[in-house]
C-alpha positions as CSV (number, residue, x, y, z in Angstrom):
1,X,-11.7,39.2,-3.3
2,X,-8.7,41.5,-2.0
3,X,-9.6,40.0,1.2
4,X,-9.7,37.0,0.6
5,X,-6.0,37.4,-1.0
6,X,-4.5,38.9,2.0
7,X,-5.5,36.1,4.3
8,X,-3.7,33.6,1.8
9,X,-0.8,36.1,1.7
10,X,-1.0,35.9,5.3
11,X,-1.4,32.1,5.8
12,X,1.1,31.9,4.0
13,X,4.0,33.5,5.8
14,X,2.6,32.2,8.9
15,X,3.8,28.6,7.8
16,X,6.9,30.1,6.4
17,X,7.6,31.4,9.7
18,X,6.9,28.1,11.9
19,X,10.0,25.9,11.3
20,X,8.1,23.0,13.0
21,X,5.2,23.2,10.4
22,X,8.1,23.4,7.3
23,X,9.5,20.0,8.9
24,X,5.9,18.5,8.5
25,X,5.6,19.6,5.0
26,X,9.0,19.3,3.3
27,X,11.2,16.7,5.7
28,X,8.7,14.6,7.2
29,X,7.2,13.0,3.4
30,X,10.7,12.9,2.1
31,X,11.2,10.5,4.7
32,X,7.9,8.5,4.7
33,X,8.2,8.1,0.9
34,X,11.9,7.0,1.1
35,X,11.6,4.9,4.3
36,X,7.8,3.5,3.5
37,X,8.2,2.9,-0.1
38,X,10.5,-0.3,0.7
39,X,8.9,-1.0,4.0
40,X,5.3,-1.5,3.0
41,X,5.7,-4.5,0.9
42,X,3.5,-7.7,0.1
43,X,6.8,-9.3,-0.9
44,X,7.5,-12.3,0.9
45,X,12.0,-13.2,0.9
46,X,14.1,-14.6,3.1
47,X,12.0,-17.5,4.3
48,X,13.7,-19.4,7.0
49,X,13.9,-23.1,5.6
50,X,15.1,-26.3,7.0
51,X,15.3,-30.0,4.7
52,X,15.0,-33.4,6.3
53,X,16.5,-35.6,3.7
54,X,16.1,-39.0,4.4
55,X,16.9,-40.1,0.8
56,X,20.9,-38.7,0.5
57,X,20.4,-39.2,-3.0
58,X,21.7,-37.5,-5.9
59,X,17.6,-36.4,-6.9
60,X,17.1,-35.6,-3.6
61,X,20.4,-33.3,-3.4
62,X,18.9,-31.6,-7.3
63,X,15.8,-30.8,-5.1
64,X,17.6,-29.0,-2.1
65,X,19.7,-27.0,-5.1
66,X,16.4,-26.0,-6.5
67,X,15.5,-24.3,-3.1
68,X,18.8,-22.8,-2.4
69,X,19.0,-21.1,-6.0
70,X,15.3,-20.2,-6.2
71,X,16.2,-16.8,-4.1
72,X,12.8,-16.9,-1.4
73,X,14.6,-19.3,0.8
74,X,17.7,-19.2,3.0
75,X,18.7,-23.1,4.2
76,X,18.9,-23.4,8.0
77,X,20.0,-26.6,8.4
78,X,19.4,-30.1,6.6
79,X,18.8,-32.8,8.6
80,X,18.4,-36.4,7.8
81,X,15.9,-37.5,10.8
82,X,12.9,-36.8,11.0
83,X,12.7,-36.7,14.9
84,X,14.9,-33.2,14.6
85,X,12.3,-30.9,12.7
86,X,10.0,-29.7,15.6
87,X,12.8,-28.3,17.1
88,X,13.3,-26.0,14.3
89,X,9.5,-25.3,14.2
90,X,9.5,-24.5,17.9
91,X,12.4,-22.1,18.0
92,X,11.3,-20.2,15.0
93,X,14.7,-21.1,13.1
94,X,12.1,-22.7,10.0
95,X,9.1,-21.2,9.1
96,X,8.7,-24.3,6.7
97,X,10.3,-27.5,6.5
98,X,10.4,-29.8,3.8
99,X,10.5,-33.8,4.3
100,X,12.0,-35.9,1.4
101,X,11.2,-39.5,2.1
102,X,13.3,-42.4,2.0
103,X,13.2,-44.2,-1.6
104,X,12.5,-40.8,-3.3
105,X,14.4,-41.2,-6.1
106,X,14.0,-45.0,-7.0
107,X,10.2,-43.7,-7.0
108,X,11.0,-40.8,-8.9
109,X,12.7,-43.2,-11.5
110,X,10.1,-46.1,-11.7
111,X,6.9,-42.9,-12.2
112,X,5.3,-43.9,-9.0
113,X,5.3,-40.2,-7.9
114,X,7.6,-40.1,-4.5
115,X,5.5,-37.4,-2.3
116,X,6.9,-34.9,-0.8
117,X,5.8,-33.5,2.7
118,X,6.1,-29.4,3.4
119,X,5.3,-28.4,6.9
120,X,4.6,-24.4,7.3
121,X,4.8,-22.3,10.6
122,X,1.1,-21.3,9.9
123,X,1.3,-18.0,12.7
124,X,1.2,-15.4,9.8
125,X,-1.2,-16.7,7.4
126,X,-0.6,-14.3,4.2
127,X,3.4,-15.4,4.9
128,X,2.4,-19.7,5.2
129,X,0.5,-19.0,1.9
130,X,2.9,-17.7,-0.5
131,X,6.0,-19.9,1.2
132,X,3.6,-22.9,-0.1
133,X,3.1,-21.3,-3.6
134,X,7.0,-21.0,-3.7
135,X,7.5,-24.6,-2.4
136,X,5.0,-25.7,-4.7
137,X,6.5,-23.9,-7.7
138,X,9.6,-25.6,-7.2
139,X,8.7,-28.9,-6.5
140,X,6.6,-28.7,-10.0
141,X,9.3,-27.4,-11.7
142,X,11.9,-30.5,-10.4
143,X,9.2,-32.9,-11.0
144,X,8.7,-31.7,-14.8
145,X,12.3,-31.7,-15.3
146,X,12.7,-35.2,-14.2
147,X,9.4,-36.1,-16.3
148,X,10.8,-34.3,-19.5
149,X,14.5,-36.6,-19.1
150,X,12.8,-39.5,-18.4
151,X,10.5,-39.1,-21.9
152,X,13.2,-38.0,-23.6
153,X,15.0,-41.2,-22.6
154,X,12.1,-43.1,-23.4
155,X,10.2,-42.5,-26.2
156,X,7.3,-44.3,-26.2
157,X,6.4,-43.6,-23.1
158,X,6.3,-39.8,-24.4
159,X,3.9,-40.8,-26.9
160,X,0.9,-41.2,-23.6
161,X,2.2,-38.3,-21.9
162,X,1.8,-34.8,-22.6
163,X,2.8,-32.0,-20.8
164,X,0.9,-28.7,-20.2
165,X,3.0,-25.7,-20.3
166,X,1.3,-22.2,-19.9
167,X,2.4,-18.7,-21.3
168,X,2.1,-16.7,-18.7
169,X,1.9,-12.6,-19.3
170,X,1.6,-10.0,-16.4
171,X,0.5,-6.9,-17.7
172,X,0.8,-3.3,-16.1
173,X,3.3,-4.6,-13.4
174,X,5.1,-7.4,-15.4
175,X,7.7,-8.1,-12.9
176,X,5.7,-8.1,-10.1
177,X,7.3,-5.3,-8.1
178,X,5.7,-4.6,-4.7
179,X,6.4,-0.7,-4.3
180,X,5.0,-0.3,-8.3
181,X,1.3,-0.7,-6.1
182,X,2.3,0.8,-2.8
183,X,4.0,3.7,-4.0
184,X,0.8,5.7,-5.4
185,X,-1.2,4.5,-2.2
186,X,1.4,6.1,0.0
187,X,1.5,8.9,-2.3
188,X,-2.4,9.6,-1.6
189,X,-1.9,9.3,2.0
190,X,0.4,11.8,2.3
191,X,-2.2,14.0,0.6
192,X,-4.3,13.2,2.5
193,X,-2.3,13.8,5.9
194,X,-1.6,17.1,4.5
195,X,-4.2,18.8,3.6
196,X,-6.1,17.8,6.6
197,X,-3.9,17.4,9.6
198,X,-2.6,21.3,8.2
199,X,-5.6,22.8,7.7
200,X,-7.2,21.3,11.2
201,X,-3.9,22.8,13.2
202,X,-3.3,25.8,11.0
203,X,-7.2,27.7,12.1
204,X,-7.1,25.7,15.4
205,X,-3.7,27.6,16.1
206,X,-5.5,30.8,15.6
207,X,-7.5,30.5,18.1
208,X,-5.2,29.4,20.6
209,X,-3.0,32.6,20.0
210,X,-6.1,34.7,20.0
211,X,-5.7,35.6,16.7
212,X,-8.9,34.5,15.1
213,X,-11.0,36.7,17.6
214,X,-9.3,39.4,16.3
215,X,-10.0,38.1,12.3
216,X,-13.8,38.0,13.7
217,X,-14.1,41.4,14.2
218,X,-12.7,42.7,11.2
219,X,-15.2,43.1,8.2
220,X,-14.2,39.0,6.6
221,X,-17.1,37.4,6.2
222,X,-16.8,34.1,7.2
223,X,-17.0,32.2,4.0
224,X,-14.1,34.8,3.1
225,X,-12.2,33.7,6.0
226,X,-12.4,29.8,5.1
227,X,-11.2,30.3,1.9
228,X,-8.3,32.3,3.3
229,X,-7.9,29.1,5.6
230,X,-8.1,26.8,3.2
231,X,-6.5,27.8,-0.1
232,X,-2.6,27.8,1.1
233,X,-3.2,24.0,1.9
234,X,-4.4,23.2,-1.2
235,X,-1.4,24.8,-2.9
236,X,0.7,22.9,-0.2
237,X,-1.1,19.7,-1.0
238,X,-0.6,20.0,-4.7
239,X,3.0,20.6,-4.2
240,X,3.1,17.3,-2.5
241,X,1.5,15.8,-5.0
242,X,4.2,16.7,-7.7
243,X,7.1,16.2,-5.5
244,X,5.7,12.6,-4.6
245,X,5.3,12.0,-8.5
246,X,8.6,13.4,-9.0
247,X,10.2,10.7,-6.0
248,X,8.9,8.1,-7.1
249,X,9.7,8.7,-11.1
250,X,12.8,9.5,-10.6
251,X,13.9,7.0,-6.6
252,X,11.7,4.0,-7.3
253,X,11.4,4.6,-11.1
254,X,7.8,3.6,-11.0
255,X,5.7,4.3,-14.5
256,X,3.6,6.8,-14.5
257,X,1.8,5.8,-18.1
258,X,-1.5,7.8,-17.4
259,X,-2.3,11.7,-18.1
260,X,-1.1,13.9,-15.4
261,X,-3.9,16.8,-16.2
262,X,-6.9,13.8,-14.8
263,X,-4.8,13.1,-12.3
264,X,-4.1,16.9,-11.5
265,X,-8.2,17.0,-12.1
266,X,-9.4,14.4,-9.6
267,X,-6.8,15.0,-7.1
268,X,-8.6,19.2,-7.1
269,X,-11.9,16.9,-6.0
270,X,-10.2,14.8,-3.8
271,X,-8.8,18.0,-2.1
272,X,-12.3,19.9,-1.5
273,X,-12.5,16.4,0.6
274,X,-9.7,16.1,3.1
275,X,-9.5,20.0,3.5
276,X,-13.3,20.1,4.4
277,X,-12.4,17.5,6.9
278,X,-9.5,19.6,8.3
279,X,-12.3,22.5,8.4
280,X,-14.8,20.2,10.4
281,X,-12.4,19.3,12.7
282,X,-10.8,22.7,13.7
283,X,-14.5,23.7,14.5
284,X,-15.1,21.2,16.6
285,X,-11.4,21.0,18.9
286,X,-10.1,23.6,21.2
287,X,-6.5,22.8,21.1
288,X,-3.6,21.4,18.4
289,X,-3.9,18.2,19.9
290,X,-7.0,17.8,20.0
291,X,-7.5,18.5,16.3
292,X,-4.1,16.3,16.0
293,X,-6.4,13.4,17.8
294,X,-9.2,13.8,16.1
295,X,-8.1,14.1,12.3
296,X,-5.6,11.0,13.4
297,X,-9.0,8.8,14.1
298,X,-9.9,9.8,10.9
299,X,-6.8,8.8,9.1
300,X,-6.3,5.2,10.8
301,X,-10.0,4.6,9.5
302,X,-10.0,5.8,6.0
303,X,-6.3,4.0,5.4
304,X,-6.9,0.7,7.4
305,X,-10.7,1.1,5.2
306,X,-9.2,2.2,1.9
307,X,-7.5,-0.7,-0.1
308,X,-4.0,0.6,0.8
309,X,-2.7,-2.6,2.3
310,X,-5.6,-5.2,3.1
311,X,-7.6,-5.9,-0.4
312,X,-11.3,-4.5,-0.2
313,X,-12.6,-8.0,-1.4
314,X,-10.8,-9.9,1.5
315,X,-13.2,-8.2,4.1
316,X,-16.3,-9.2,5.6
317,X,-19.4,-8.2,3.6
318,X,-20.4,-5.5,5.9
319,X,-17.0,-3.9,6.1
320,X,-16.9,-3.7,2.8
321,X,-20.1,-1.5,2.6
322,X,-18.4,0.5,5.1
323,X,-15.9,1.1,3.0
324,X,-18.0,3.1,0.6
325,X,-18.7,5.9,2.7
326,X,-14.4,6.5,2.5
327,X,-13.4,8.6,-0.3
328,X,-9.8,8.0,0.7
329,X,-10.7,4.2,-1.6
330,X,-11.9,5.8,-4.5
331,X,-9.1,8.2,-4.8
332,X,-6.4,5.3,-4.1
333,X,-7.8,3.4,-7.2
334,X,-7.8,6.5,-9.4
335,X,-4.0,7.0,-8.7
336,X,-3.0,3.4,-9.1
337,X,-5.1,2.9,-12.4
338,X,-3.1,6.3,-13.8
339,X,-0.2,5.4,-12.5
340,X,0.0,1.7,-13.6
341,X,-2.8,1.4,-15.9
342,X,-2.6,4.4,-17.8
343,X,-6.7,4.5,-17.4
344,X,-8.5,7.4,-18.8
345,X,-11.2,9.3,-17.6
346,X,-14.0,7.1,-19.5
347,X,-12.9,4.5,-17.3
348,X,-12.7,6.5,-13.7
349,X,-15.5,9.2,-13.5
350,X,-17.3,7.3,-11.8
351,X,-14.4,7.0,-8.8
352,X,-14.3,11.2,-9.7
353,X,-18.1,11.7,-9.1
354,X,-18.6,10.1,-5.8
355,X,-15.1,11.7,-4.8
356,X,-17.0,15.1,-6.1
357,X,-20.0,14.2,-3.5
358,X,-17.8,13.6,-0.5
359,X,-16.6,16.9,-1.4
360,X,-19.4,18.9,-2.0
361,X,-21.6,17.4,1.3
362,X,-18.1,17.6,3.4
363,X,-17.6,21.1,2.4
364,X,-21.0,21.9,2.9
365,X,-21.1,20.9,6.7
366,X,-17.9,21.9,7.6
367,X,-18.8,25.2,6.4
368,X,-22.0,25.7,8.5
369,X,-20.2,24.6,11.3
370,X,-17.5,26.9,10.8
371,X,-20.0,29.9,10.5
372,X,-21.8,28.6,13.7
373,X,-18.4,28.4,16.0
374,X,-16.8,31.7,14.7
375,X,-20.5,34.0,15.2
């Protein structure tokens, strides 16, 4: 055991020491949760919009206000022939036009529902999508308007007509706020980048210095050695952890509703993971950038594969089986569901187990390899 505390003692002021490893742990996720938390968003604003109005009526003119104040939009240009929009498609100034026809609001008054053309820049499909749903919304929400006046105005004709008017309620994320969902992701990839990248470089270093031939002839055993290795990461990573938590309370006020000891708990399990992945990889490079390389690989996969920013259910069927085998996913939906959800662990041991799994068979290889490069 004395050992095994004067390795970490030692691993320890070896990072202290390397100014370029201190940037990696304390500067370089400052930035990424600052910079990332607004940049990764699903949020879709500033949609470029053009209007052909061929009506010029005072309807018409109620509908283009409805854009302009709905906040997704900003108005390019209105136009009152038709002839003119492809240019505006073409160039890229619109990524949606809409086309009010001629007559629309001695349609709208006589109920013989005018329609309403919306032509979309369909190049970026998740974007055409929601610029529809926001089109849509709008035009539904003029249309009622006009349909509630008109029965007002006319009673008997309210006495066939009945509107439908759901009560919507958004629960754990009630205003919708992009960075509420992206935040904890980002959170666990930094963990994740961490613990492994660190622990990879940090024994990989050693043996570019010569330094772990001379650890191999002293009387450390080589589980003793790991564990030396591997312990001051895990410390490291945890720290991360809290000073993530701690950004994105108190930056992004995000609410954190869900028991810190679980998440403390499964983020221990999720650890035995990533740092048995460093391990496995510094036995298998030579140099820093080769262990750089190869834990990269593995990031790239078990983000792009996690749920992080492309929804699990949106991919083919066999890439979602693939996704199983990454314990980067299950870790992602424990932190979301504590953060957001405020889930307990009834509801995530299962996510907890497999994580506990990955761990124990990671571990488990890593150290055998370990023991076979350093004999």
């Amino acid at each position: 055991m004395q050992q095994i505390i004067y390795l970490i003692r030692k691993e320890f002021r070896q990072v202290l020491r390397d100014k370029a490893m201190l940037r990696i742990i304390f500067i370089a996720p400052l930035i990424q949760l600052v910079l990332l938390g607004y940049a990764i968003t699903t949020d879709v604003k500033n949609i470029p919009l053009v209007i052909c109005d061929m009506d010029q009526s005072y309807d018409s003119r109620e509908l283009v206000r409805g854009f302009e104040h709905s906040g997704r939009f900003i108005l390019n240009g209105i136009v009152a022939e038709r002839t003119s929009i492809d240019e505006f498609l073409d160039s890229g100034d619109a990524a949606i036009v809409l086309v009010i026809p001629p007559y629309f609001a001695r349609d709208l008054k006589n109920q013989q529902s005018p329609q309403v053309q919306v032509l979309v820049d369909g190049q970026d499909s998740n974007t055409s999508l929601i610029s529809m749903g926001y089109a849509n919304q709008i035009i539904r929400s003029f249309i009622t308007g006009r349909m509630q006046e008109a029965m007002l105005s006319n009673p008997q004709l309210a006495q066939g007509i009945h509107l439908v008017e759901p009560e919507i309620n958004v629960w754990y994320n009630p205003n919708l706020v992009a960075k509420n969902y992206m935040v904890p992701g980002i959170v666990v990839l930094l963990l994740t980048i961490i613990t492994s990248v660190l622990t990879a470089m940090g024994i990989v270093r050693e043996k570019e210095i010569g330094t772990l031939e001379q650890l191999m002839v002293t009387p450390i055993k080589p589980y003793q050695l790991m564990i030396g290795k591997t312990v001051p990461f895990a410390i490291l990573g945890f720290f991360e952890v809290v000073f993530a938590i701690t950004v994105a309370k108190l930056w992004y006020h995000i609410p954190i509703v869900g028991n810190l000891f679980e998440l403390a708990l499964f983020t221990m399990v999720f650890m035995f993971t990533t740092l048995g992945i460093g391990i496995f990889v510094s036995s298998s490079a030579k140099t820093q950038q080769q262990a750089m390389f190869m834990a990269w690989f593995f990031m790239v996969f078990a983000i792009i594969m996690s749920g992080f920013m492309f929804p699990i259910e949106n991919m083919p069927r066999s890439l979602q089986i693939l996704t199983y085998i990454n314990p980067v996913r299950y870790f992602i939906t424990i932190v979301r569901e504590l953060f957001l959800k405020g889930s307990g662990f009834v509801h995530l041991w299962q996510q907890g187990v497999i994580m506990l799994v990955f761990s124990i068979v990671v571990l488990t290889l890593s150290a055998i390899r370990f023991e076979k490069r350093i004999k």
